[in-house]
C-alpha positions as CSV (number, residue, x, y, z in Angstrom):
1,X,108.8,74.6,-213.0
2,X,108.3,71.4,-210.8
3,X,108.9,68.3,-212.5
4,X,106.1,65.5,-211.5
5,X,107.5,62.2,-209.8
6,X,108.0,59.3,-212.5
7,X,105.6,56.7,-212.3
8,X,106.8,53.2,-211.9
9,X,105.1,51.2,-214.8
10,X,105.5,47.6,-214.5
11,X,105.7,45.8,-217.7
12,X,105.6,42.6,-217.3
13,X,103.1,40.5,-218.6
14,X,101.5,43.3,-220.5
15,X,101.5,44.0,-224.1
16,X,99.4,46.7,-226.2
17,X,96.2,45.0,-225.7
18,X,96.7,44.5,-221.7
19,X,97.2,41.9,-219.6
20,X,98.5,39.3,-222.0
21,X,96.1,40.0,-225.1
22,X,93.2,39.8,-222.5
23,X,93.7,36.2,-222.3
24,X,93.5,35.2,-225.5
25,X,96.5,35.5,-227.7
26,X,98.9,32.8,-228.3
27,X,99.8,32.1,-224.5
28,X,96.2,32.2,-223.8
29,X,95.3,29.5,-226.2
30,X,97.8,27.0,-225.5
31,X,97.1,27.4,-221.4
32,X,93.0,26.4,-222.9
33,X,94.7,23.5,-224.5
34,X,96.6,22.4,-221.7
35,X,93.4,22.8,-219.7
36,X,91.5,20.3,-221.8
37,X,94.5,18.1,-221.8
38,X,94.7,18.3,-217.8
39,X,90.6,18.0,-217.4
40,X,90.9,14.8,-220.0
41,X,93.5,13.4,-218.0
42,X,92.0,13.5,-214.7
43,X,88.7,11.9,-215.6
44,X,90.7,9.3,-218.1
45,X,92.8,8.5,-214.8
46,X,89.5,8.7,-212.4
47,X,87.6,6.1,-215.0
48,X,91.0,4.0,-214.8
49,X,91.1,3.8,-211.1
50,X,87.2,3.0,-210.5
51,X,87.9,-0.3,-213.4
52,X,90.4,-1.2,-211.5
53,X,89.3,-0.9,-208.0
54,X,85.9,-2.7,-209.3
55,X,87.5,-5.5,-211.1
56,X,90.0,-6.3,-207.4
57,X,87.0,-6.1,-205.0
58,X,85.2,-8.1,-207.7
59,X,81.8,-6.3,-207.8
60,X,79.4,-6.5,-210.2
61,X,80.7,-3.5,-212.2
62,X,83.7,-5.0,-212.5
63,X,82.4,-8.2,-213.9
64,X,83.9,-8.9,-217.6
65,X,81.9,-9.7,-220.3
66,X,84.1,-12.8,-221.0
67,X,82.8,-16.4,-220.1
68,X,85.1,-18.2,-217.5
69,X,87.8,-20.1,-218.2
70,X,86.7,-23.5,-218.4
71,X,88.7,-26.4,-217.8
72,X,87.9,-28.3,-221.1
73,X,86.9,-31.8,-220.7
74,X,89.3,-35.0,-222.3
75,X,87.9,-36.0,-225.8
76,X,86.3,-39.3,-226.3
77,X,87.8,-41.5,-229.1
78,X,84.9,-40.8,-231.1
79,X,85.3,-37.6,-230.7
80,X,89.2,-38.0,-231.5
81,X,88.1,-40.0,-234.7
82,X,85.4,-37.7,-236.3
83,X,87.7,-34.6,-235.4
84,X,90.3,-36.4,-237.6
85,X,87.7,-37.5,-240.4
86,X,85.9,-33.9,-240.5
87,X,89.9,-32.6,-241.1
88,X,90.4,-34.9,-243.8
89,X,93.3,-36.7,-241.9
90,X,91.3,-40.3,-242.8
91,X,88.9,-41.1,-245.4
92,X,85.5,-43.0,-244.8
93,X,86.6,-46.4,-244.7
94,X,89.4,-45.7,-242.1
95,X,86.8,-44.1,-240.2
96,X,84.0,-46.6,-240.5
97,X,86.6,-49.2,-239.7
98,X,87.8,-47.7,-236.5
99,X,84.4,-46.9,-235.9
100,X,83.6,-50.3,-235.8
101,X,86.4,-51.3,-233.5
102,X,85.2,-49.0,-230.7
């Protein structure tokens, strides 16, 4: 009787199924996880980097929806003095009297 020559199986990675479940057991869903995390990642970074680059060349993508910062003018005294009398911090007569004297 001749004996056959042993086979070399190679094991690893392989289970029952095949080749890791076919892809789809529990390594095969958290690789599709990572995936979408990687994919999300990239274009979150891509979006990031196109703002960015917009906003420092100053194009009109990059433009903010945020009036300019404007240098506020000085108040007028009557504006001082109804800004105090519309905050209660003098009554009428205060204010009529000052009014007066301006």
């Amino acid at each position: 009787m001749t004996e056959r020559p042993r086979e070399v199986v190679i094991t690893m990675m392989w289970d029952a199924d095949g080749y890791w479940n076919n892809g789809w057991g529990w390594e095969g869903w958290v690789m599709f996880v990572f995936m979408i995390v990687f994919v999300v990642a990239v274009v979150v970074a891509v979006v990031f980097l196109l703002r960015y680059l917009a906003l420092a060349t100053g194009s009109a993508a990059g433009v903010s929806a945020q009036p300019p910062m404007a240098h506020p003018l000085p108040e007028s005294p009557k504006d001082v003095l109804k800004r105090r009398y519309a905050a209660g911090e003098i009554d009428r007569e205060e204010y009529l009297q000052i009014l007066g004297d301006l």
